[in-house]
C-alpha positions in Angstrom: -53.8 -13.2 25.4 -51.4 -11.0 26.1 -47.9 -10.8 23.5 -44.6 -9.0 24.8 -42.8 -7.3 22.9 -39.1 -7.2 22.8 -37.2 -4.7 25.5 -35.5 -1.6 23.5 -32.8 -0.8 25.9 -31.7 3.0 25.3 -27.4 4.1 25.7 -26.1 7.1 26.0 -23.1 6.8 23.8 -22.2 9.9 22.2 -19.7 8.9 20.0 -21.8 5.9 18.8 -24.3 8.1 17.9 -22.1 10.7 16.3 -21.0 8.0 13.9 -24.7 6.1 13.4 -25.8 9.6 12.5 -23.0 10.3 10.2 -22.4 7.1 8.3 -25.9 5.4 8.9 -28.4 8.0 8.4 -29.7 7.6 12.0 -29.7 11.0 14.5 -31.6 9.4 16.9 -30.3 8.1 19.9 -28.7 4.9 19.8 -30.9 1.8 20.3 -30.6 -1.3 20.4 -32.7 -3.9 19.3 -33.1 -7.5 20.4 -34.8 -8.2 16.9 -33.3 -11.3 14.7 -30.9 -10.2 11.6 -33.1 -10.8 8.7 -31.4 -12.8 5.8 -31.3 -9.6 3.8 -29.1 -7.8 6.9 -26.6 -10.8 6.7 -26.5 -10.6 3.3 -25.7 -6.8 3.1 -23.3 -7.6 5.9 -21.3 -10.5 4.0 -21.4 -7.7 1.1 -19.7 -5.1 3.7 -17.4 -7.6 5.1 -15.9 -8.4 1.7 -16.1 -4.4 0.3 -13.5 -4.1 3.8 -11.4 -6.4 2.8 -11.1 -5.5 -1.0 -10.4 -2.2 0.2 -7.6 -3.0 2.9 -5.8 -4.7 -0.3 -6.1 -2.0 -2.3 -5.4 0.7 0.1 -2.0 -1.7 1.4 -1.2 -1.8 -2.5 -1.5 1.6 -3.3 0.5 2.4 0.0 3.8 -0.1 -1.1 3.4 1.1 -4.8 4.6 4.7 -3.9 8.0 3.6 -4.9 6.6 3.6 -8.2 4.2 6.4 -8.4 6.4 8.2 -11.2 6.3 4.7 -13.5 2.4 5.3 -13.3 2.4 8.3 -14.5 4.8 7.8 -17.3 1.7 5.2 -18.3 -0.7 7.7 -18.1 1.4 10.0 -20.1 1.9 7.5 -22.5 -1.7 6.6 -23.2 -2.8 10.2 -22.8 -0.3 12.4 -23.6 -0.3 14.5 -20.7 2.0 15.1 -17.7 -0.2 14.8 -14.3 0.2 13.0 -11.3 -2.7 10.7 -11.6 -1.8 8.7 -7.8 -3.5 11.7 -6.1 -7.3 11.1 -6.9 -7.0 7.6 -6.5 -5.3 7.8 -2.9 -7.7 10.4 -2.4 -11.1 8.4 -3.2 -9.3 5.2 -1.6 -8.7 6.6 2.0 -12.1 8.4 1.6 -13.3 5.2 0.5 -12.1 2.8 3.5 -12.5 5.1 5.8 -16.1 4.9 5.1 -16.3 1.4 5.1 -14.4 0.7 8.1 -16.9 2.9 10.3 -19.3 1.0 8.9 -18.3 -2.3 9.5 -18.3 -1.0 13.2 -21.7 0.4 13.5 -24.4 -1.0 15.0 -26.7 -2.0 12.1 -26.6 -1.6 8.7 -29.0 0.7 7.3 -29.5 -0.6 3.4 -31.6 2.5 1.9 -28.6 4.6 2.9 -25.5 3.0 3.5 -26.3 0.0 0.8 -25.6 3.0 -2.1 -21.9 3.8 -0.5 -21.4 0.3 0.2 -22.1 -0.4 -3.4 -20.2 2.7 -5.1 -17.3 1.7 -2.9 -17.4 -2.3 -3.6 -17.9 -1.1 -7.9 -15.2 1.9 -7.9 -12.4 -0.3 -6.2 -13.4 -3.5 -8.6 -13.4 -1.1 -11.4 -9.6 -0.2 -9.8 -8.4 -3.2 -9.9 -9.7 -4.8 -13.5 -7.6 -1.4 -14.5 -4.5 -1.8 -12.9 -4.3 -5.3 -14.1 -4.6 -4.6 -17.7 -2.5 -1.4 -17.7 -0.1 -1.9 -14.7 -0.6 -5.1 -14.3 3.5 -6.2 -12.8 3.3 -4.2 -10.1 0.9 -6.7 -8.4 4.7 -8.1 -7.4 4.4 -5.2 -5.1 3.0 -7.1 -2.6 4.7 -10.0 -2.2 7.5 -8.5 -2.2 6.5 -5.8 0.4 5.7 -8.7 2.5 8.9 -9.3 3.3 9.6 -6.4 4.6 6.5 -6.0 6.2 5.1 -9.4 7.2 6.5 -9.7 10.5 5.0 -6.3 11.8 1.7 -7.4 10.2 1.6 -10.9 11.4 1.3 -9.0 15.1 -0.9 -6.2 14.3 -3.4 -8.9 12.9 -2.7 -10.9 16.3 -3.6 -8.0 17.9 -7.0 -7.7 16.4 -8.0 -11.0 16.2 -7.2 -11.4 19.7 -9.1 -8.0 20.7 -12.5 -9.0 18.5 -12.4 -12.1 20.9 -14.4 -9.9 23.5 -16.9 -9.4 20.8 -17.0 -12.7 19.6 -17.0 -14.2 23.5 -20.0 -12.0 24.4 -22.2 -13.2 21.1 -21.2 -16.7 21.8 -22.3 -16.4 26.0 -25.6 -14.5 24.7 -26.5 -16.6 22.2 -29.4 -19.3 22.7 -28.6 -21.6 20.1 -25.9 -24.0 20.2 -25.7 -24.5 16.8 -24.8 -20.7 16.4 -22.5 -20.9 19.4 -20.5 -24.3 17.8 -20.4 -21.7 14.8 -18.8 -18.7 15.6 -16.3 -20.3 17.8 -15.4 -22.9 15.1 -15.1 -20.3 12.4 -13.0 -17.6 15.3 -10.8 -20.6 16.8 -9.7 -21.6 12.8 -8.8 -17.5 12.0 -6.8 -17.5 15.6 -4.8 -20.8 14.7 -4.0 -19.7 11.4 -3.1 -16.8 12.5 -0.6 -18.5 15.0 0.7 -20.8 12.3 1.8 -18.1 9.5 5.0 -17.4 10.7 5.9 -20.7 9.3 5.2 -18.9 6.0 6.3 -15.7 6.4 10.2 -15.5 4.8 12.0 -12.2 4.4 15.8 -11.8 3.4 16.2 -9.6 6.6 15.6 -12.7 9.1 19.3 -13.4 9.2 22.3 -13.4 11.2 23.9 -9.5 11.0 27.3 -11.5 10.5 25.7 -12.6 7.1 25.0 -9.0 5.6 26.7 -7.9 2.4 27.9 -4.2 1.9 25.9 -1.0 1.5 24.4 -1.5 -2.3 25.9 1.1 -4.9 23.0 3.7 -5.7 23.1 4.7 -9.1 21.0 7.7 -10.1 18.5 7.4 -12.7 17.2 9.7 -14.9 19.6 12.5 -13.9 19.4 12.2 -10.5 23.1 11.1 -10.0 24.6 10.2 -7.0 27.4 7.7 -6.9 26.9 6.4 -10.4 24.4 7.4 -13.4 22.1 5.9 -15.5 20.0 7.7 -18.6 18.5 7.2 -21.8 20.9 8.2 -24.9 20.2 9.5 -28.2 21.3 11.4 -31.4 20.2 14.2 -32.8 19.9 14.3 -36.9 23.8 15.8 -37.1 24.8 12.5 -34.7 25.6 13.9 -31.6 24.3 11.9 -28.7 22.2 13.6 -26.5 20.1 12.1 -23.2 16.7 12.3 -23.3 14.1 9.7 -21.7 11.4 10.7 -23.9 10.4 9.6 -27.1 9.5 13.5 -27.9 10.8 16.6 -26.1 6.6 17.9 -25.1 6.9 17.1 -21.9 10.6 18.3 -20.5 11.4 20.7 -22.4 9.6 24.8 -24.0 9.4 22.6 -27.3 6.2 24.3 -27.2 6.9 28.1 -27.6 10.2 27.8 -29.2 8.9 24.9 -32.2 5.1 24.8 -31.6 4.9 23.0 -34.8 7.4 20.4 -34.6 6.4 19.2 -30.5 4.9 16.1 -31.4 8.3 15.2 -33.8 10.5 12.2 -32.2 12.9 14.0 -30.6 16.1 12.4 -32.9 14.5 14.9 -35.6 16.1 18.2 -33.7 19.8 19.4 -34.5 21.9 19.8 -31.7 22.2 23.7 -32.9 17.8 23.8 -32.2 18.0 21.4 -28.8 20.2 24.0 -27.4 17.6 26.7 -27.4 15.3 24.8 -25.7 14.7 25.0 -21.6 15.1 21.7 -20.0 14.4 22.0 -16.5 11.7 24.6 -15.8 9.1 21.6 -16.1 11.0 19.8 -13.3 10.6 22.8 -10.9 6.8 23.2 -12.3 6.0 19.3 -12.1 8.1 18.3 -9.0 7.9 14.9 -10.2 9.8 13.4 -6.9 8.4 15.9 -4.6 11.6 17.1 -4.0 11.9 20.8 -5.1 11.0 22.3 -1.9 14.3 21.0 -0.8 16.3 22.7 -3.3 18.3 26.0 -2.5 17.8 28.6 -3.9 20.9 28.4 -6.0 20.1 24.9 -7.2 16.9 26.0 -8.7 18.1 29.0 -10.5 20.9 25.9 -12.0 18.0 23.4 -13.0 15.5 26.9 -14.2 18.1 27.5 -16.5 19.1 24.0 -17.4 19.3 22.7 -21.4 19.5 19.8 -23.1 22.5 17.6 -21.9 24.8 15.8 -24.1 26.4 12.1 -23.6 29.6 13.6 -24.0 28.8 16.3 -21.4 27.7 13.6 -18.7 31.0 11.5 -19.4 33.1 14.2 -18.6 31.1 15.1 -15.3 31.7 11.2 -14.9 35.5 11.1 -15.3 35.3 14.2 -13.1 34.0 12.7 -10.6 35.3 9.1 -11.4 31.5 8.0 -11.3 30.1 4.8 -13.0 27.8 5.6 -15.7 25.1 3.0 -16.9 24.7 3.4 -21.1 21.3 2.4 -22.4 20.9 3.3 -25.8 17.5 3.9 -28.2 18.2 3.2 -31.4 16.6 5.9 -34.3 13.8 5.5 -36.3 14.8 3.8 -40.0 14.4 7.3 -41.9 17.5 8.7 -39.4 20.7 9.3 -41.0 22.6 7.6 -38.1 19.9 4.3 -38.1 23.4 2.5 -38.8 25.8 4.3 -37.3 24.1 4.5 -33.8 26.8 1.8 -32.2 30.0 3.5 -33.5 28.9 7.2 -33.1 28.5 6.3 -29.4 32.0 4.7 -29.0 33.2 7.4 -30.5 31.6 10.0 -28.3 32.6 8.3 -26.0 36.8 8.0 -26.8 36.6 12.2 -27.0 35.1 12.3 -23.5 38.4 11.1 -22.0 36.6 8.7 -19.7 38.2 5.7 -18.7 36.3 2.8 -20.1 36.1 0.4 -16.7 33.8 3.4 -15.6 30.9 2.2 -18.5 28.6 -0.1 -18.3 27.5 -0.8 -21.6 24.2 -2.4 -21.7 22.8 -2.9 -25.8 23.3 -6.3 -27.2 23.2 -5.2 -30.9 27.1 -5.5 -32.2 27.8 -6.5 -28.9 31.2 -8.5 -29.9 32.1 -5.1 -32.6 32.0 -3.3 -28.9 34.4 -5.5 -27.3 37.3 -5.3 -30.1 36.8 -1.6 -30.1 36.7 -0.7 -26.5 38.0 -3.9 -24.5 37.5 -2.4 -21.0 34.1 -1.2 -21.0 31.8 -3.4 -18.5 29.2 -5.4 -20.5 25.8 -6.1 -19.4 22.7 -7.1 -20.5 18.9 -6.2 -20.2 17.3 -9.4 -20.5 17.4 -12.2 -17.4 19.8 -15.2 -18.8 21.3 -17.7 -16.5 24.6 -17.4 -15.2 26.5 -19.8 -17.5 24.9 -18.1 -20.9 26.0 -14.7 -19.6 29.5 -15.9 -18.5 29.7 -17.7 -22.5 29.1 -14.1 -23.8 31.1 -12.4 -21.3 28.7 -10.2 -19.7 29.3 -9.8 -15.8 26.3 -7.8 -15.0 22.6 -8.1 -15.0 20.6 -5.3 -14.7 16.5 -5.9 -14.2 13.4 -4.7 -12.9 13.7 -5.1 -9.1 10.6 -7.8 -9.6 12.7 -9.9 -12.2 14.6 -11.5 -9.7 13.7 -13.1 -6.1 15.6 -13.5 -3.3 17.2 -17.3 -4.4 18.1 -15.8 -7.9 19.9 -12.5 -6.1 21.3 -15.2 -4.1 22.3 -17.6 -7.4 24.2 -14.6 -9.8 26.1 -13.5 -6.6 27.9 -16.9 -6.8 28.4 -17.1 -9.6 30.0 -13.6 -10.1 27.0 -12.1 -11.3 26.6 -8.5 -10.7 22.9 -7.1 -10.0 22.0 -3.6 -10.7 18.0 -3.6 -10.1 15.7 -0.4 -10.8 13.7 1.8 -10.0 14.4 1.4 -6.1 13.1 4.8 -4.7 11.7 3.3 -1.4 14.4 2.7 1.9 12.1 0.0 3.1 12.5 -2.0 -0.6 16.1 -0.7 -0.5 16.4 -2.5 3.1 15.0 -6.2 1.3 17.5 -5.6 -1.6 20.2 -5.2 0.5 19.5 -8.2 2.6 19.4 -10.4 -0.6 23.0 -9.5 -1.7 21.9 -7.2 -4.7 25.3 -5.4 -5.6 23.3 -2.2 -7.0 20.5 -0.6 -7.3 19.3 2.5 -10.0 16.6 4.4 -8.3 15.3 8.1 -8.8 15.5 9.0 -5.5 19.4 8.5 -4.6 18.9 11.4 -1.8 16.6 9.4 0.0 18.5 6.2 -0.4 21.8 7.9 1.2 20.1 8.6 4.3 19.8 4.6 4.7 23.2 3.2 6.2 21.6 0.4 7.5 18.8 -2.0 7.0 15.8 -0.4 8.4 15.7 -3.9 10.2 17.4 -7.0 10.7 16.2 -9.9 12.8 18.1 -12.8 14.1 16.3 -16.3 13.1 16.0 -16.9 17.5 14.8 -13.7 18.2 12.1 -13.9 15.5 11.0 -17.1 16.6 10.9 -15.9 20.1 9.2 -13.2 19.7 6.4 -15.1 17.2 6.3 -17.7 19.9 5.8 -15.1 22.6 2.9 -13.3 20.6 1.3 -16.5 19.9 1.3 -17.8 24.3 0.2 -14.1 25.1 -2.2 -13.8 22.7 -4.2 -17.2 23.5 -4.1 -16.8 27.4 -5.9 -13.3 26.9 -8.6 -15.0 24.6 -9.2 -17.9 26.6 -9.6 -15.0 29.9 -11.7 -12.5 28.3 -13.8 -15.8 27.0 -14.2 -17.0 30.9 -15.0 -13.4 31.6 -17.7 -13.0 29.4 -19.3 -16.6 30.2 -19.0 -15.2 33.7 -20.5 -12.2 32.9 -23.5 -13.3 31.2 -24.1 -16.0 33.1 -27.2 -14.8 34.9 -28.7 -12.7 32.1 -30.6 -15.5 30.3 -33.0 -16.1 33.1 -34.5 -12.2 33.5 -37.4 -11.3 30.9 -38.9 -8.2 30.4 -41.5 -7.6 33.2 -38.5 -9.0 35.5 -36.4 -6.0 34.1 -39.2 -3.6 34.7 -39.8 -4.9 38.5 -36.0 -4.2 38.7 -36.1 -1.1 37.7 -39.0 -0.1 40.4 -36.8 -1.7 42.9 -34.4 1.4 42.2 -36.8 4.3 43.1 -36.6 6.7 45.7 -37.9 5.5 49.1 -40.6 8.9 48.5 -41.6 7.8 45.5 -42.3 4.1 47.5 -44.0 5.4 49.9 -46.3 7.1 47.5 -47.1 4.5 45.2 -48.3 2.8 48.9 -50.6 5.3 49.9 -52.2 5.0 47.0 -52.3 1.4 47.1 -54.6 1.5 50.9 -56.2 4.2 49.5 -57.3 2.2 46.1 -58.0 -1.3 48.5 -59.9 1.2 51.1 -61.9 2.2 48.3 -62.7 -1.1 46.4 -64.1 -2.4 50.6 -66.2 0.6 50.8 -67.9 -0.5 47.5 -68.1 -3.9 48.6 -69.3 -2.9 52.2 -72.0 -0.8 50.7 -73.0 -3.1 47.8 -73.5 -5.7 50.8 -76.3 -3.6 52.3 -78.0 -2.5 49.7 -78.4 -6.4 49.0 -79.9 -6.3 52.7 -82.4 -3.8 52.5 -83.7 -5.1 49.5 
């Protein structure tokens, strides 16, 4: 009995070998088999498939989080005690990461003795990831959804666009394939993907799908942190002879020489110096060393002789540059430690600092809630607001008319709910023009972000959508989309259609059929020849019988 083996057809396909040979171990070139995926293969595979998608996720959420890339890093410093900018090695290892995978999941065949390792290192590093960023970082998860709506629109298409192109693939498995079972299948399990696909719009809601007509005015931009464009926002406190000073920090290691200049007292809260000993300290040669926004190379030369030689500011100081400029500036006070000989005069010391600056009073916004009505007899004018999320009618009883938050602390409805009700919204840190755009479609009245350079260059939504147009243009995608999957599946029905009924030694007449008509003419030759031959044997076999 004789047993066929399956045809190994041989491609030349340079880059398909390029990439087997770099991701999969395999130099040689390309084959491919005919042999049935083994339950161990489709396992592997399911495993690759889901490593992909974990990956996209966490690649898309490390991409959107780059508005807050400094807040990371102000947790690693906090936890570690060092300044570094721990988003690189993680973007790093993550694009490394996915890029992997992804020409993986586009090989041919999965080679488990090689690619299994990667597949696994990949699949544990990113789970490892995300258990950490849940327990550390874990309300930045809003990013997403909230990116969304900025985003979902432009996503909803590109994932049309792929679906609709992996149809080729899926058509050709489905016209090749000998079981029906398998065929029902794969064009079940495609056909549900396509049609939810088609049906997310219905889901999808962003603040920018509106009617232009509808748009509120430019947000304020307040700069946080120092960076000050139309308003400013920092943290103030008071040194041990109660002057308020600014200082984010809970010590002075990380933006200022404390190092060189009090090597002994770095690690001391930073309410513990004199105003007399913060003075001889340099406060903005770490900013030019650290470039914690990536923005020094954009400095003049001037400004970063300015910031080189920068100390220590005091509150007074920035209320005057306020007045100056008749700027808004956003008070957030940190109250002492107990042992501080202003623990109880933190409140008045302020006020009063803030009566010798000159500054007019309707240009505060006063944010603590400790002696909050003492504040109001004593300076009547200043604008309160409050730190903590509080429904309109409890801030209204305490007559607070401002609400500054977290830009996650409040969705689109609740932007939507303080505006009428006279509710203003300052929301930080806002350092991206794309979350900027969102904000400014939900009605938010400010925003504090670290970036106020970048946010100026924004005078318009990045994009705004009429309701019609978005539908048509969802309905369009969806019609286009399923007349080019139902043609390429025709195609490939069409295609196929006659490959089912050649087998291997039909292939290899085929192939002989091809030949040159020389080479033809020689394989007949020796055809006569070899029948010539076999008759001569007979004849002479014939007479032998004969004689004998």
């Amino acid at each position: 009995m004789v047993k066929h083996q399956p045809l190994q057809v041989y491609e030349r396909q340079l880059c398909l070998s390029c990439i087997t040979g770099i991701y999969g171990c395999r130099w040689k070139r390309y084959q491919r088999s005919h042999d049935d995926t083994t339950k161990w293969e489709l396992l592997w595979s399911l495993i690759l498939l889901f490593t992909f998608c974990l990956l996209l996720v966490w690649f898309y959420f490390w991409w959107e989080a780059h508005n807050d890339y400094n807040e990371f890093n102000w947790f690693l410093y906090n936890r570690y005690g060092e300044w570094s900018d721990g988003t690189v090695p993680i973007l790093a290892t993550t694009a490394a990461g996915f890029t992997y995978i992804a020409f993986l999941t586009v090989s041919p065949k999965l080679n488990i003795h090689c690619e299994g390792i990667g597949v696994t290192a990949a699949l544990l590093t990113t789970i490892v990831g995300v258990i950490s960023v849940n327990e550390t970082w874990g309300q930045e998860w809003d990013i997403i959804p909230i990116s969304l709506q900025a985003t979902g629109p432009f996503l909803h298409i590109g994932a049309l666009a792929t679906v609709t192109a992996l149809s080729w693939i899926v058509a050709g498995q489905v016209a090749r394939a000998e079981k029906t079972v398998f065929q029902v299948v794969v064009v079940v399990l495609y056909l549900s993907v396509l049609l939810g696909l088609y049906v997310v719009p219905l889901y999808i809601t962003s603040p920018c799908i509106m009617d232009p007509e509808n748009l509120k005015q430019r947000p304020d931009v307040i700069g946080q942190r120092g960076a000050s464009m139309v308003s400013l926002q920092s943290f103030s406190l008071r040194t041990m002879d109660g002057v308020p000073f600014l200082m984010h920090d809970r010590t002075l290691q990380r933006t200022t020489d404390v190092e060189k200049v009090f090597p002994d007292r770095q690690m001391d809260d930073a309410s513990f110096f004199n105003w007399t000993d913060l003075q001889q300290l340099n406060a903005g040669q770490w900013f030019l060393t650290d470039d914690p926004f990536w923005t020094v190379h954009t400095l003049f030369p001037k400004q970063r002789h300015q910031i080189a030689n920068q100390s220590v500011c005091s509150l007074e100081q920035l209320l005057k540059l306020a007045s100056y400029n008749n700027s808004t500036v956003v008070i957030r006070l940190r109250r002492p430690p107990l042992a501080h000989p202003c623990f109880h005069s933190w409140i008045n010391d302020t006020l009063q600092t803030m009566q010798q600056s000159g500054i007019q009073q309707s240009l505060v916004i006063w944010t603590p809630d400790d002696d909050r009505m003492q504040v109001k007899k004593t300076a009547p004018g200043l604008i309160q607001a409050s730190l903590e999320k509080r429904s309109p009618q409890s801030l209204h009883q305490d007559g607070i008319s401002r609400l500054v938050l977290r830009y996650n602390q409040a969705s689109a409805q609740e932007i939507r709910d303080f505006s009428q009700n006279n509710i203003k919204l300052t929301l930080f840190s806002v350092n991206e023009p794309w979350l900027y755009s969102v904000l400014w479609c939900s009605g938010v009245s400010s925003v504090s972000s670290e970036a106020p350079h970048i946010l100026k260059k924004v005078p318009y939504p990045i994009w705004l959508m009429r309701p019609k147009e978005y539908c048509m243009l969802w309905v369009s995608a969806d019609l286009l989309s399923f007349a080019v999957v139902i043609g390429i599946f025709i195609f490939q029905k069409y295609r196929t259609s006659g490959m089912r009924s050649y087998n291997p030694e039909q292939i290899m007449l085929s192939a002989a059929v091809r030949r040159s008509s020389r080479d033809i003419n020689v394989m007949k030759e020796k055809l006569i020849f070899s029948v010539l031959g076999v008759k001569g044997k007979s004849d002479s076999h014939e007479d032998s019988l004969h004689q004998f």
